[in-house]
Residue, then its C-alpha position, 0 to 999 in steps of 0.5 A: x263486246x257487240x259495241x266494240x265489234x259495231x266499232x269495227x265494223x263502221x271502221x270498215x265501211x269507212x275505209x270502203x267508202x274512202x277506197x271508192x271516193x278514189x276509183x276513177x273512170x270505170x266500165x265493165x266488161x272484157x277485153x279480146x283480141x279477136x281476128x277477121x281470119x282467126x285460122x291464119x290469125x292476121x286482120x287483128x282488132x280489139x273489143x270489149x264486150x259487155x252485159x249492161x241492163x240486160x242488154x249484150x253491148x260489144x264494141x271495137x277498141x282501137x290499139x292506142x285506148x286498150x291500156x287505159x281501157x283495161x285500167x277501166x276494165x280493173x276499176x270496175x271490178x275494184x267497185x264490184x269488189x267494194x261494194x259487195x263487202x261493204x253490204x255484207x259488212x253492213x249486214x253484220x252491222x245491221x244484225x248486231x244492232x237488232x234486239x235479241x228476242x229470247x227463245x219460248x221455253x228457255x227462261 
């Protein structure tokens, strides 16, 4: 059982390596539309603002990059999303690939 299980679970990791061989350009972070007067919402402008090395980086968007920089924006959280699975997978794997150790006193 635990062999056909390991199977699986190489399977999966496969499969999330090939899923992040074909993200393309990424970065992280999240885009507003912020204004210079908010109340009467005119001098509209777009950031992105981001937290990278513990460092808080905002930075101005022009109008004609904002589509492709949302595309970034959804390929940096698809990475996110992979890469966690593929460690909890890996966990699994490593845990199914310990020796049991049987407990004192149930022999």
């Amino acid at each position: 059982m635990h062999e056909t299980r390991r199977r699986a679970l190489a399977r999966r990791i496969g499969r999330i390596k090939a899923a992040l061989a074909l993200i393309g350009p990424m970065r992280p972070g999240s885009l507003s539309r912020q204004y210079k007067d908010p109340q009467g919402k005119r001098g509209a402008y777009w950031q992105i603002s981001y937290t990278r090395a513990m460092k808080s980086h905002t930075e101005y968007i022009r109008p004609e990059c904002v589509a492709d920089i949302r595309r970034q924006i959804a390929a940096y959280k698809r990475f996110k999303t992979l890469t966690e699975q593929w460690i909890d997978v890996s966990i699994e794997a490593s845990r199914l690939a310990m020796p049991r150790v049987k407990k004192q006193g149930s022999e």
